[in-house]
C-alpha positions in Angstrom: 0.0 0.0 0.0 1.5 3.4 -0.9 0.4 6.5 1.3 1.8 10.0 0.9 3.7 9.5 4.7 6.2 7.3 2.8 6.9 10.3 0.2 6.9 13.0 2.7 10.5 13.7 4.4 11.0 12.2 7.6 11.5 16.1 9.0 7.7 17.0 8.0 6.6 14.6 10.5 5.3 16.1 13.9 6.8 13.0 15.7 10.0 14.1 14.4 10.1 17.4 16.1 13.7 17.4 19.1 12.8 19.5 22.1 16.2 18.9 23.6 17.5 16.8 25.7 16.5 19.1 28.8 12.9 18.5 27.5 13.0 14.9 26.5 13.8 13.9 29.6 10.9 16.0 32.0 8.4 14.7 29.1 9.9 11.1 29.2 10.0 10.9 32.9 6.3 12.2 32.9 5.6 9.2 30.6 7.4 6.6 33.0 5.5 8.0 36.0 2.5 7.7 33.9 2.8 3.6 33.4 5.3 2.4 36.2 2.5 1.1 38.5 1.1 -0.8 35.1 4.7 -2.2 34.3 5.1 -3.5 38.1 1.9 -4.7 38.1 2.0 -8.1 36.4 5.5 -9.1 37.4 4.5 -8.6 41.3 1.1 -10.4 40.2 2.9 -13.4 38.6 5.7 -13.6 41.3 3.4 -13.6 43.8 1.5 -16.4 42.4 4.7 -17.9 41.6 5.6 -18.1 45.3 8.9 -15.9 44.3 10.4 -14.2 47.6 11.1 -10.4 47.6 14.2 -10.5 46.1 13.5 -12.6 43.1 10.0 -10.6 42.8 12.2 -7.7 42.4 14.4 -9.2 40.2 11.7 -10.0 38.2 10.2 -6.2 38.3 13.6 -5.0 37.2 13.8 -7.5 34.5 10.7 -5.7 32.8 11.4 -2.0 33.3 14.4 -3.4 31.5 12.8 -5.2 28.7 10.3 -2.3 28.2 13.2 0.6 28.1 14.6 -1.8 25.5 11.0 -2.2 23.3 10.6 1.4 23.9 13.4 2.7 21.9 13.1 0.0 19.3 9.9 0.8 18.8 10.2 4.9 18.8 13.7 4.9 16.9 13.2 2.2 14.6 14.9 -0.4 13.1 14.7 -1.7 9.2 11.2 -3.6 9.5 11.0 -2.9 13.3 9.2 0.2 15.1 6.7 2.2 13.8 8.6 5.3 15.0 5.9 7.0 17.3 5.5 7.6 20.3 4.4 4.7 22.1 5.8 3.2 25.3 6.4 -0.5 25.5 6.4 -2.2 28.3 4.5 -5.9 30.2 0.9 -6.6 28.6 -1.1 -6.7 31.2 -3.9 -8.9 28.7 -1.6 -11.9 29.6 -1.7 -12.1 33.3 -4.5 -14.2 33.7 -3.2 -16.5 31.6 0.2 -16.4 33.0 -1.2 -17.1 36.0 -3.3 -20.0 34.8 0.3 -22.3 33.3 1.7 -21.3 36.5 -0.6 -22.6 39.3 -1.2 -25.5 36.8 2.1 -26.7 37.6 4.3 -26.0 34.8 5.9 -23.1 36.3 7.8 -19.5 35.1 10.2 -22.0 32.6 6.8 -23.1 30.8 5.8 -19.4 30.7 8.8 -18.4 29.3 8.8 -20.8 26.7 5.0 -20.2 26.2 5.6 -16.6 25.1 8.7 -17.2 23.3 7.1 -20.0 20.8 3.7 -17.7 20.8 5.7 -14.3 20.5 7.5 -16.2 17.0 3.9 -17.3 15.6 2.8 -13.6 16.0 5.8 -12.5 14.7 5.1 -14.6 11.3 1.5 -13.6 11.0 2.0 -10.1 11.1 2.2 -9.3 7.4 -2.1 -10.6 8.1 -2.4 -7.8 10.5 -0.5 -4.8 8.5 -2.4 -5.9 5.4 -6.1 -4.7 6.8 -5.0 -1.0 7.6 -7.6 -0.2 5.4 -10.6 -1.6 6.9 -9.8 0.9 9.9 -11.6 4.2 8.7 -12.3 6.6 11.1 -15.8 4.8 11.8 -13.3 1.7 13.5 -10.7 3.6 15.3 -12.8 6.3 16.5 -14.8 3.6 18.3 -11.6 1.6 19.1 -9.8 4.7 20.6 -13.2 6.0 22.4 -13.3 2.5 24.0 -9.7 2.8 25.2 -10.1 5.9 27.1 -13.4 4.4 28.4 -12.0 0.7 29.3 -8.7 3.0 31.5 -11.4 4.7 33.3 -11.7 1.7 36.1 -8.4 1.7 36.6 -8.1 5.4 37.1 -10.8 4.7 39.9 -9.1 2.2 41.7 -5.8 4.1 41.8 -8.2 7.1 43.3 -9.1 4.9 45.6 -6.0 3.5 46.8 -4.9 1.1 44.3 -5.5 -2.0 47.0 -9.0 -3.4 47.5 -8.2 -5.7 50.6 -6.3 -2.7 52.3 -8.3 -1.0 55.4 -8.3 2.8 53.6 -9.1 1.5 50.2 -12.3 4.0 49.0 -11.1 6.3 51.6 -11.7 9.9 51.8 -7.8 10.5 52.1 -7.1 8.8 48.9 -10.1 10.5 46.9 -8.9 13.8 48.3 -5.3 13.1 47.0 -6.2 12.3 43.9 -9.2 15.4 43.4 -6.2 17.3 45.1 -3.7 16.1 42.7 -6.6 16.5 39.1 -7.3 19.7 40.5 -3.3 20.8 40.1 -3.3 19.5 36.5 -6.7 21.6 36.0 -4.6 24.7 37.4 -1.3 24.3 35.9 -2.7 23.5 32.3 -4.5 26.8 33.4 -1.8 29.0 33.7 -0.8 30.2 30.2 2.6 28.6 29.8 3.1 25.8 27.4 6.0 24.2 29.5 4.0 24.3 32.5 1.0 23.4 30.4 2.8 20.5 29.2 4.5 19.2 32.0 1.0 19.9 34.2 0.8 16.2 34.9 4.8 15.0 35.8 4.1 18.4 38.4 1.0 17.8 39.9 2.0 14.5 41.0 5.0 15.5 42.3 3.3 17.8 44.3 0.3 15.3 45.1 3.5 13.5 46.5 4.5 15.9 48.4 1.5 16.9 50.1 1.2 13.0 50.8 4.1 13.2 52.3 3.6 16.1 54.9 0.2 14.3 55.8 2.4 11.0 56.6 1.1 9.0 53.5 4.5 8.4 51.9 7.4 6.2 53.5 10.9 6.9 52.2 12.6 5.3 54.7 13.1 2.1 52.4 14.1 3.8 49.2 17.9 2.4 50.5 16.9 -0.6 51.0 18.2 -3.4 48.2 21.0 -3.0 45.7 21.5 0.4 43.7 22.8 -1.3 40.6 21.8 -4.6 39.1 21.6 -6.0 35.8 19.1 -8.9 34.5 20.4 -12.3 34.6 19.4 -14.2 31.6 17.8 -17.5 32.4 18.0 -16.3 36.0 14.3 -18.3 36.7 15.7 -21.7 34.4 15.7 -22.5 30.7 12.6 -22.1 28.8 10.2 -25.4 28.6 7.7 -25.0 25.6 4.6 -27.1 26.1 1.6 -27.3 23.3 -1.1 -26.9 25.6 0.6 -23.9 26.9 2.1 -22.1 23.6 -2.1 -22.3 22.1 -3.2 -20.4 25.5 -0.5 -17.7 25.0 -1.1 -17.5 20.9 -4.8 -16.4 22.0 -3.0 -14.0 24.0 -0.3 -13.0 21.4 -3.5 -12.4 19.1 -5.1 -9.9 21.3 -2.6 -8.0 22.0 -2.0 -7.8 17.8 -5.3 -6.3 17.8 -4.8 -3.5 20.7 -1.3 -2.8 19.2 -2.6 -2.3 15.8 -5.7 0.4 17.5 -2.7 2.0 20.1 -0.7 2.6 16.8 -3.6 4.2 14.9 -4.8 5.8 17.3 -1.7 7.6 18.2 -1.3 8.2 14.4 -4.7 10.1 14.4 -4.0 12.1 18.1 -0.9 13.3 16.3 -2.1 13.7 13.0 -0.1 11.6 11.0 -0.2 9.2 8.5 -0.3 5.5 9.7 0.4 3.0 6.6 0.6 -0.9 5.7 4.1 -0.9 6.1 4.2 1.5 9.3 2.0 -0.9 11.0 3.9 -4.0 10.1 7.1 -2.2 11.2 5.3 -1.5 14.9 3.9 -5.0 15.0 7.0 -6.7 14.4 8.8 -4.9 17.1 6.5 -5.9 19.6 6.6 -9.4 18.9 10.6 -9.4 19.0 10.5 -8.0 22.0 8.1 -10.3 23.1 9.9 -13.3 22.1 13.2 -11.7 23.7 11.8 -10.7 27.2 11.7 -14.0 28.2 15.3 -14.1 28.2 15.6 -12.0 30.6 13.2 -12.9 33.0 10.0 -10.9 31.5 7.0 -11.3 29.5 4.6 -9.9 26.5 5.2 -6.3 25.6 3.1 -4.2 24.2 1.9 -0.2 23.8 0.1 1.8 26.9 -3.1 3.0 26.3 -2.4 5.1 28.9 0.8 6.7 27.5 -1.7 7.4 24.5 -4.0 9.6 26.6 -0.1 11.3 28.0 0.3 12.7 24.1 -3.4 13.5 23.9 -3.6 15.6 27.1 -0.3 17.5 26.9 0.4 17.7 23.0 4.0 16.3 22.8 4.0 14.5 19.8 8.0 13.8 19.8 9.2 10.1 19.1 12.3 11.0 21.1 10.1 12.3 24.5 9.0 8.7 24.2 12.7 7.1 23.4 13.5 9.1 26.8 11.0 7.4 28.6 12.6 4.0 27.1 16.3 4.9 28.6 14.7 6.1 31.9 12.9 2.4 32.1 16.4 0.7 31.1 18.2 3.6 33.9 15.8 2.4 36.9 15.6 -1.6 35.0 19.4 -1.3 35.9 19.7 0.6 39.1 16.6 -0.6 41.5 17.4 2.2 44.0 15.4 5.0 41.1 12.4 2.5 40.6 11.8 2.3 44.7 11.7 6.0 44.7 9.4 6.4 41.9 7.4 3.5 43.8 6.7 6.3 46.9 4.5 8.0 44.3 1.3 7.2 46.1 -1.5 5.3 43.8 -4.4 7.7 44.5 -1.9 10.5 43.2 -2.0 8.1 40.2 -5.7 7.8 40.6 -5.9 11.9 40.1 -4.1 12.4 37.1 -5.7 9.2 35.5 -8.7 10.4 35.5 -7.6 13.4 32.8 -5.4 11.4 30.7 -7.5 8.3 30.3 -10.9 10.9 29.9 -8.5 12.4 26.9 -8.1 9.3 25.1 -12.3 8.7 25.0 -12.7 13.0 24.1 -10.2 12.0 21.2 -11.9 9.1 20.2 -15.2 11.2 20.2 -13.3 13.6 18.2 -12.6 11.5 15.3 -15.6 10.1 15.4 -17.3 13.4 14.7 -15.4 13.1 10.9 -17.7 9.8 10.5 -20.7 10.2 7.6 -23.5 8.9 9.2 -26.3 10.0 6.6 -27.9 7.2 5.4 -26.3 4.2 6.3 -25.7 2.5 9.3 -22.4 3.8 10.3 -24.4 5.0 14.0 -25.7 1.3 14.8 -22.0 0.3 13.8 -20.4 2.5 16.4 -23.1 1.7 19.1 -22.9 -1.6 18.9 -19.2 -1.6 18.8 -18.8 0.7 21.8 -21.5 -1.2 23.9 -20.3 -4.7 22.6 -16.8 -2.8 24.3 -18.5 -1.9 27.6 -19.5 -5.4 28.7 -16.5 -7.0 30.0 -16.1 -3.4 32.3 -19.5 -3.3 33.3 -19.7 -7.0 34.3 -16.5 -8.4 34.5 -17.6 -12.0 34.9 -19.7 -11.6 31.7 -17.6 -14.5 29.8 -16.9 -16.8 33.0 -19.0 -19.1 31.8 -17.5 -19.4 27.7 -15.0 -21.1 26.6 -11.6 -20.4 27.6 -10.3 -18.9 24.1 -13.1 -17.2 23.9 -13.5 -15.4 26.9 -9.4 -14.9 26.6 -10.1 -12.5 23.6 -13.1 -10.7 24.5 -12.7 -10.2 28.0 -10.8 -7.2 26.7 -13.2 -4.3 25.7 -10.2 -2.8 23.7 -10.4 -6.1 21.4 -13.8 -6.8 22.1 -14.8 -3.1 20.5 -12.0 -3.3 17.3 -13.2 -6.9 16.6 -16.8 -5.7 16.1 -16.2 -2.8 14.1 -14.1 -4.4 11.9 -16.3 -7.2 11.3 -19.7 -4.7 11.7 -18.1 -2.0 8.8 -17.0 -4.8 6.6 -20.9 -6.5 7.0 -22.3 -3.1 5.8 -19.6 -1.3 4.3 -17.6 -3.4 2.3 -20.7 -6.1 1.4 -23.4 -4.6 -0.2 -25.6 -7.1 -0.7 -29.0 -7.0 1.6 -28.2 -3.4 2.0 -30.7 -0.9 1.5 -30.8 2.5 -0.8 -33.4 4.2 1.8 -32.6 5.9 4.8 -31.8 3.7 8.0 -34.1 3.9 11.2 -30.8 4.6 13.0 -29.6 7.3 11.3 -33.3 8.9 11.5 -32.8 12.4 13.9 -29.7 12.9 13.1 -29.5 15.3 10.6 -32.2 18.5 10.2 -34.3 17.8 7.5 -36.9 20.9 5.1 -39.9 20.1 2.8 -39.9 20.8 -0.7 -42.5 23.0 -0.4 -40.9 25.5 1.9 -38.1 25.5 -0.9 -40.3 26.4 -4.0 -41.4 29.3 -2.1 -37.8 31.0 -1.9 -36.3 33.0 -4.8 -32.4 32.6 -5.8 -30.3 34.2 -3.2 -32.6 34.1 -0.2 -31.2 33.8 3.3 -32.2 33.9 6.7 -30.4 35.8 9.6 -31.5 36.0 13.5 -35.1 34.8 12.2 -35.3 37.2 9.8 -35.9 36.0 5.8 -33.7 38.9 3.5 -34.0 38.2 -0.5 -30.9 38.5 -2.6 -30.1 42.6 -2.6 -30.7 42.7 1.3 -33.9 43.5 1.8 -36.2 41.8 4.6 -39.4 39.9 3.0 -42.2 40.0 5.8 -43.5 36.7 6.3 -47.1 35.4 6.0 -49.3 36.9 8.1 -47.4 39.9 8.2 -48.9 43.7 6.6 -46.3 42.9 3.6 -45.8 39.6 2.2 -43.7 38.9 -1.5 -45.7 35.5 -3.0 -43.0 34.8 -4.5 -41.5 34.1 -1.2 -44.5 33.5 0.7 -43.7 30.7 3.5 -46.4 28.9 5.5 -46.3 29.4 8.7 -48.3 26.5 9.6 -45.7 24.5 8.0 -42.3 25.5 9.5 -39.3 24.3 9.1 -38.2 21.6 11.1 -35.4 19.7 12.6 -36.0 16.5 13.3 
C-alpha cells in the first residue's frame, strides 16, 4: 500500500520534532511515572503467584522495566522492518496475566511461561504481514470507536488508583485517597491553566509530584526504604531456568499473542490520528513486528509480553508532545531504573491515588479524542451510527460486568474479556458486513440514522427565490432587503412561506 507519509520527508513529521535533551527527559520521565505502577503490576502479580520471595519478585520487576526501556526505543527509533517510529511506550501486557497465571498454578511453572511466550511471541511474529495488510478496513468509523473504547475501558483503573490502588487494604475507597487524587486533578486543572506551554505541558509530571509531596507532609509516603536493596543490578538471563515449551501452553498464550496484535494495531492508529499523522501498511507492520521481538526476547531475561500503553496514548493526547524522542527518553529512563533498583523504589513512593488523580484526565482524553474523530464519520444514510453503538456497547460489557464470559469457553472469553479487542473486533467485522458487502443493504434511509440530521420540505423550498437567506429569524431576499412573512402587513408570493408548515429539525 503506498500512502503520501512514505513520500513525505521524515522532517515533515510532527513526531520528528527534538525539544532537547532538557525537554525529552521532563516529558519522558512524565511518561514513565504515567505507566510504572502498570509495568510492576504483572511481574508482582505473577511472582506472587509464583511463590517468588522479595528478592527474586524484584528481580523480576527489574527485568521488565528493562525489557520495556529496551522495546521502547526500538519501537520509537526504529529499526529496518521494526518500530513504527511513534510515540508509544512499551512495556508488560497486562492482557496476559490471567493467563500467566493459569500455566503457573497449573504446575508448569515460570520456565513453561517463558517458553510459552517465546514460541507464541514467533507465531505472531510470522503472522504479522495478516495484520499490516487490513489497515484499510480501519476508517475513522473503526478507530474512532476503538480509541473511544480505550479511554473508556482505562477509566476503572483510574478509579481504583483514586481509591488507593489496594481493595483488601483498610483505607481502600477512603476519603484521604479521593482527596489526593481530586487534590492532585485539580493541580493538573490549574497548571494546564496558567498560560505557559512548559507548564502546560508538564501539568501532569508536576501535579504529581506535588500530590507526593503533600502525601508526604500528611504521613502517607514512606521513604525510609528507598535504601533498601541493591542500587545497581543488571538482568540475569535465564536467572528463573531455561525455557520449557509445552503445546497446551504455547495455544493459550497465541490467543493472548492475538489480542494483544489487535490493541497494538488500535494503540498505533490511534496515536497516528491524536498526532495527525499518517499510519500505513508498512508502518504498522514495522510496529507490529517490534512488539513481537520484543516479546519473544523478554523472556530471556526474565519478562513477559510487551506491548503499547493505552495510557501513554491519553499522555500525548492531554499535553500535545507528539516527539518520538520524549518517548525514546522514557525507554532509557525504564532501562536507567531496570538497571539501578534504588530509582524504581523512589518512583514506587509515588502514592497510587496521586496516580488515581491524574488518571482520570489522561484516560478521559483518550475517550474525548476518540469522540473527536468520530465526529469526521458520515453517518447519513447508512448505518455507520448502529455500527459505532454496537461496537462501543459490545466494548463496555466485560467493564460493566467483569464475569460476563466466565462461563465461555476459555479462548473465547481470553479474547473478548478485553473491551479494547472486544470493540476493534466488532467494528471491523460490523463496517465490513455493511460497508464493504453490499448485498442486503438498503438504498433508503436507515431507522438509526433517523434524527440525526435537520431535515426541510420541498415545499418550503419552492417558495424562496435565488439568493434568499435567513439571519436572527429574519428572511432577506438576494439585494438585502427583509421579505415579511405570511401573516405579516407585507408579504412577497414569490417568497411566501407557511407558517403552519415550519421548518423543522427532526
Amino acid at each position: 500500500m503506498t500512502t503520501k507519509s512514505s513520500a513525505r520527508p521524515s522532517q515533515a513529521r510532527p513526531e520528528d520534532e527534538n525539544l532537547g535533551v532538557g525537554a525529552n527527559i521532563a516529558y519522558g520521565f512524565q511518561h514513565v511515572l504515567t505507566m510504572y505502577g502498570g509495568i510492576i503490576a504483572v511481574p508482582l502479580i505473577v511472582g506472587q503467584a509464583a511463590g517468588l520471595g522479595s528478592a527474586e519478585i524484584g528481580m523480576l520487576i527489574a527485568a521488565s522495566l528493562f525489557i520495556g526501556g529496551i522495546a521502547t526505543l526500538l519501537q520509537t527509533m526504529g529499526l529496518p522492518f521494526f518500530g513504527c517510529q511513534l510515540p508509544l511506550v512499551q512495556g508488560v501486557s497486562f492482557a496476559s496475566v490471567a493467563t500467566i497465571v493459569a500455566i503457573v498454578t497449573s504446575g508448569g511453572g515460570l520456565p513453561s511461561v517463558f517458553g510459552a511466550v517465546i514460541a507464541a511471541s514467533v507465531i505472531g511474529f510470522l503472522i504479522t504481514p495478516i495484520f499490516s495488510k487490513i489497515i484499510k478496513f480501519f476508517p475513522p468509523l473503526v478507530t474512532g470507536a476503538v480509541i473511544t473504547t480505550i479511554g473508556l475501558t482505562l477509566m476503572p483503573v483510574a478509579a481504583r488508583w483514586a481509591m488507593g490502588g489496594n481493595s483488601r487494604a483498610e483505607d481502600f475507597g477512603s476519603m484521604t485517597n479521593i482527596g489526593l487524587a481530586a487534590m492532585t486533578l485539580a493541580m493538573v486543572l490549574v497548571l494546564s491553566k496558567l498560560g505557559n506551554a512548559a507548564i502546560s505541558r508538564l501539568s501532569i509530571l508536576l501535579a504529581m509530584v506535588f500530590g507526593t509531596l503533600g502525601a508526604w507532609a500528611m504521613g502517607l509516603v514512606d521513604f525510609s526504604r528507598v535504601l533498601d536493596g541493591p542500587v545497581f543490578a543488571f538482568p540475569t538471563p535465564f536467572h528463573f531456568g531455561a525455557p520449557v515449551f509445552e503445546v497446551a501452553a504455547i495455544i493459550s498464550m497465541l490467543i493472548v499473542v492475538l489480542v494483544i496484535l489487535v490493541e497494538t494495531s488500535a494503540d498505533i492508529l490511534a496515536v497516528g490520528d491524536i498526532i495527525d499523522t499518517k499510519v500505513d501498511s508498512r508502518r504498522l507492520g514495522d510496529g507490529l513486528r517490534a512488539d513481537m521481538i520484543s516479546s519473544a526476547v523478554a523472556p530471556l531475561f526474565g519478562s513477559f509480553t510487551q506491548s503499547a500503553f493505552a495510557q501513554n496514548v491519553g499522555l500525548v493526547a492531554v499535553t500535545g508532545v507528539k516527539s518520538r524522542y520524549v518517548v525514546a527518553f522514557a525507554g532509557l529512563i525504564l532501562m536507567t531504573l531496570g538497571l539501578m533498583p534504588i530509582m524504581g523504589r523512589v518512583i514506587a513512593t509515588v502514592p497510587t491515588s496521586v496516580l488515581g488523580g491524574a488518571g482520570i484526565v489522561l484516560f478521559g482524553t483518550v475517550a474525548a479524542s476518540g469522540i473527536r474523530t468520530l465526529a469526521k464519520v458520515n453517518y447519513h444514510n447508512n448505518m455507520n451510527l448502529i455500527i459505532v453503538a454496537t461496537s462501543i456497547g459490545f466494548g463496555m460489557l466485560p467493564i460493566a460486568a467483569p464475569s460476563f464470559y466466565h462461563h465461555f469457553p476459555d479462548w473465547f472469553a481470553t479474547i473478548f474479556h478485553s473491551g479494547i479487542s472486544s470493540t476493534a473486533i466488532m467494528a471491523i467485522l460490523l463496517n465490513l458486513l455493511f460497508n464493504h458487502v453490499k448485498v442486503g443493504n438498503s438504498d433508503k434511509q436507515s431507522v438509526f440514522s433517523a434524527g440525526t440530521e435537520r431535515t426541510i420540505r420541498q415545499e418550503d423550498i419552492s417558495c424562496l427565490s435565488e439568493g434568499d437567506y435567513f439571519t436572527d429569524g429574519k428572511l432577506f431576499d438576494a439585494d438585502g432587503n427583509e421579505v415579511t412573512i405570511e401573516g405579516s402587513k407585507k408579504t412577497r408570493s414569490s417568497a411566501r412561506i407557511d407558517t403552519n408548515k415550519p421548518l423543522t429539525d427532526h
